[in-house]
N, C-alpha and C positions, 0 to 999 in steps of 0.2 A: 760807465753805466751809472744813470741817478739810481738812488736809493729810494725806495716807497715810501711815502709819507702818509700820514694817518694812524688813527687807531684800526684796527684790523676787525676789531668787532665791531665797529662799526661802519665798515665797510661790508662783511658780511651780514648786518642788519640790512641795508641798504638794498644786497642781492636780494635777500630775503622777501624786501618789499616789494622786489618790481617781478617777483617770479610766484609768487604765491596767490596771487590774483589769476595769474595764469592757471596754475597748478590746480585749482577749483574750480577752474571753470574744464580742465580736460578729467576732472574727478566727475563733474556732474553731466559732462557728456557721456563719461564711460560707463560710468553706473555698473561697475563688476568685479570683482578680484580675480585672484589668482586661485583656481583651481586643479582639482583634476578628478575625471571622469576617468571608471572601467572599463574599455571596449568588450563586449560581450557580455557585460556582467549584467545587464539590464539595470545600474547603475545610475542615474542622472549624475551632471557634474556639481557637485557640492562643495555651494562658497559659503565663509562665512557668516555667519550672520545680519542682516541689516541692523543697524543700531538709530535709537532716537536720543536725542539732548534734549532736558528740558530743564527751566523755561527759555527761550530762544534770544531771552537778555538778561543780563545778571551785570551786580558791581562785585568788586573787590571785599569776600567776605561772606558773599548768598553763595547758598549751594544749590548745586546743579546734578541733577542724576541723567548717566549717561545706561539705557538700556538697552537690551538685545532679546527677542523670544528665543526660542529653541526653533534648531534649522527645520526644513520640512523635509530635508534630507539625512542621510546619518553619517555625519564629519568625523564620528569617531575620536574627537577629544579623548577622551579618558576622566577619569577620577579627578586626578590633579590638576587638571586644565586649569588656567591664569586665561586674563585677559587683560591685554597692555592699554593704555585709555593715557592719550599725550595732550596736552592744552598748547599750542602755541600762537602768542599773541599779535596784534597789529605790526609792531615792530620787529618780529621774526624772530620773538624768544619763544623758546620755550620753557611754558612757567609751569609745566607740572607732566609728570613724569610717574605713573602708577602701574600697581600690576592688583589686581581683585580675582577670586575665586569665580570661576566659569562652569558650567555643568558640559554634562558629555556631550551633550545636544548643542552646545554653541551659548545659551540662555544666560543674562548675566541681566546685573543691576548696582551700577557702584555711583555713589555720589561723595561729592568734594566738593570744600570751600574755592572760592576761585579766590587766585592767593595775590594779598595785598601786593602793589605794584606792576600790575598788571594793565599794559597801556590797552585807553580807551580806543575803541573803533571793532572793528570785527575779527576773530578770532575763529582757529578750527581747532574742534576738537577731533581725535581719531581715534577707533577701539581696533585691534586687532591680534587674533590669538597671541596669545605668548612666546614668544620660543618655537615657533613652528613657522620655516621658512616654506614658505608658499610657494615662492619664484627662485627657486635656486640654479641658479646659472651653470650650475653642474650638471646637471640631470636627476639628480635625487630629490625626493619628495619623501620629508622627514612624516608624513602622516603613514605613509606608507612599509617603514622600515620592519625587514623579517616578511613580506610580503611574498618574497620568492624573486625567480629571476622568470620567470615566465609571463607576468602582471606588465603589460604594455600599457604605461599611462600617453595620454592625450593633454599636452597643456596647453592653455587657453591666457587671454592677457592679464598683465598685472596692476591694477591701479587701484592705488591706497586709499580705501574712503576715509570723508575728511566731512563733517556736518559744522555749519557756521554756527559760532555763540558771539552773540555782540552785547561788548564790556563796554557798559554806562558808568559814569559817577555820579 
């Protein structure tokens, strides 16, 4: 049997490139996350927050604030609620990696230098809660825990939004 050749991260740059194009375009069809609604509860199902990026180009160096209002629903964060906020670049890195304080309501506002070496072309940024698995493949829905065993959730799809920032030099 041959042995693989290449460097391996840059192979997985590679995937990177040719799936992330995709991956944006079934983000901006989907336009939804992963929630869950109370049956009975007179409840709507409450996602996330929508979040904005601005300005919608930036280099290596300007900062960029990535915001969120507070939901029109009640998500039930808590006090200590984070909000995770990832940069990954044209080349399938990811150059940044943050957690910023969130209010109970969903409402956030965190800005960041976009960090030196960061390849030119079009980049996604993404915000989503902290530490709170939306889509868990078990059945558990961590917003929910101590809820009772009676609480019949309803889940709905999962797709990670993702808003384009494109890095000039």
């Amino acid at each position: 049997m041959a042995a693989r050749t290449g460097d391996p991260v840059r192979r997985i740059g590679r995937w990177r490139r040719a799936f992330l194009p995709a991956g944006a375009l079934l983000v901006a069809a989907g336009a939804s996350s992963c929630a869950s609604s109370f049956p009975g509860s007179g409840e709507p199902a409450c996602f996330p927050p929508a979040f904005t990026v601005a300005p919608s180009s930036a280099k290596p160096g300007d900062t960029v604030t990535v915001t969120a209002p507070d939901a029109d629903c009640d998500p039930r964060y808590g006090g200590n609620a984070r909000i995770q906020v990832t940069m990954t670049d044209v080349a399938g890195v990811e150059v940044l990696a943050a957690t910023a304080p969130m209010n109970d309501a969903g409402g956030f506002s965190y800005a960041f230098k976009v960090p030196a070496g960061t390849a030119a072309g079009e980049a996604f940024i993404t915000a989503m809660p902290f530490n709170i698995d939306w889509c868990d493949d078990t059945g558990r829905n961590n917003r929910v825990t101590g809820a009772g065993a009676a609480l019949t959730l309803e889940r709905v799809s999962c797709v990670i939004p993702m808003k384009p920032l494109t890095i000039t030099r």
